[in-house]
N, C-alpha and C positions, 0 to 999 in steps of 0.2 A: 595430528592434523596441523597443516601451517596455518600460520597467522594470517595468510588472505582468506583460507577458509572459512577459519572463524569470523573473518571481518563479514564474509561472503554471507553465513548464519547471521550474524547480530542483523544484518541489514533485513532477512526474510522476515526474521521476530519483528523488527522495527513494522516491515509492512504491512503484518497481521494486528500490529498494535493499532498504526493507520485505520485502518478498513474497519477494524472494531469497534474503536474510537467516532469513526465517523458515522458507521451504520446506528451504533444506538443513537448519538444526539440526533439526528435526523427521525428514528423511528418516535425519538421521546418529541419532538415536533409535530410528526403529521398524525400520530396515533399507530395504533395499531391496527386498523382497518385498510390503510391504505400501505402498510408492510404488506399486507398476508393477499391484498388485492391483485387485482388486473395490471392498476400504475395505468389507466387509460389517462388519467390528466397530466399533465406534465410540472409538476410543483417544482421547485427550486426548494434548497434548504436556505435559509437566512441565517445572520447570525453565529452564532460558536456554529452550527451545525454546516452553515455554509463554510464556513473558514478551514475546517476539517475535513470537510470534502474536497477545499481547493487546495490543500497540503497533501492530502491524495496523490491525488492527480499530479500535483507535478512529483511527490516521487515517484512514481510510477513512470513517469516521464523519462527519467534519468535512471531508474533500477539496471534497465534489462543491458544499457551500456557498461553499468558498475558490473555487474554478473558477468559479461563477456570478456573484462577486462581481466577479471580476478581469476576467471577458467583459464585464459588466453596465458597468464603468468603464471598460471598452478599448472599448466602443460609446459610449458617453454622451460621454466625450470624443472622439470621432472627427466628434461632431454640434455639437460648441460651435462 
């Protein structure tokens, strides 16, 4: 596997570390009632739990460009 691939892996792990990371402090915030709930109120996370939701979000912002770029070079060079 080339080393974009790999780069391409480290990055999806990174995003499930994200998402992990933010979903528990968030859930260890609002409880557990409002995890397993409806979500009719609209809470914000504060705090660490905010801050990791907004580290989120922007990589997820910028993933799906790094993704296209790393397929885009693992094909182009597969053709040289």
């Amino acid at each position: 596997m080339s080393a974009e691939l790999w780069c391409l892996f480290g990055a999806v792990v990174m995003a499930l570390v994200h998402l992990t990371a933010a979903s528990f402090t968030f859930k260890a915030q609002v409880s557990n009632a409002y995890s397993v709930g409806p979500r009719d109120a609209d809470i914000k996370p504060t705090g660490v739990a905010g801050r990791l939701d907004r580290a989120q979000r922007n990589f997820l912002e910028t993933f799906a460009a790094f993704a296209a770029a790393v397929l885009m070079l693992t094909h182009l060079d597969g053709e040289g």
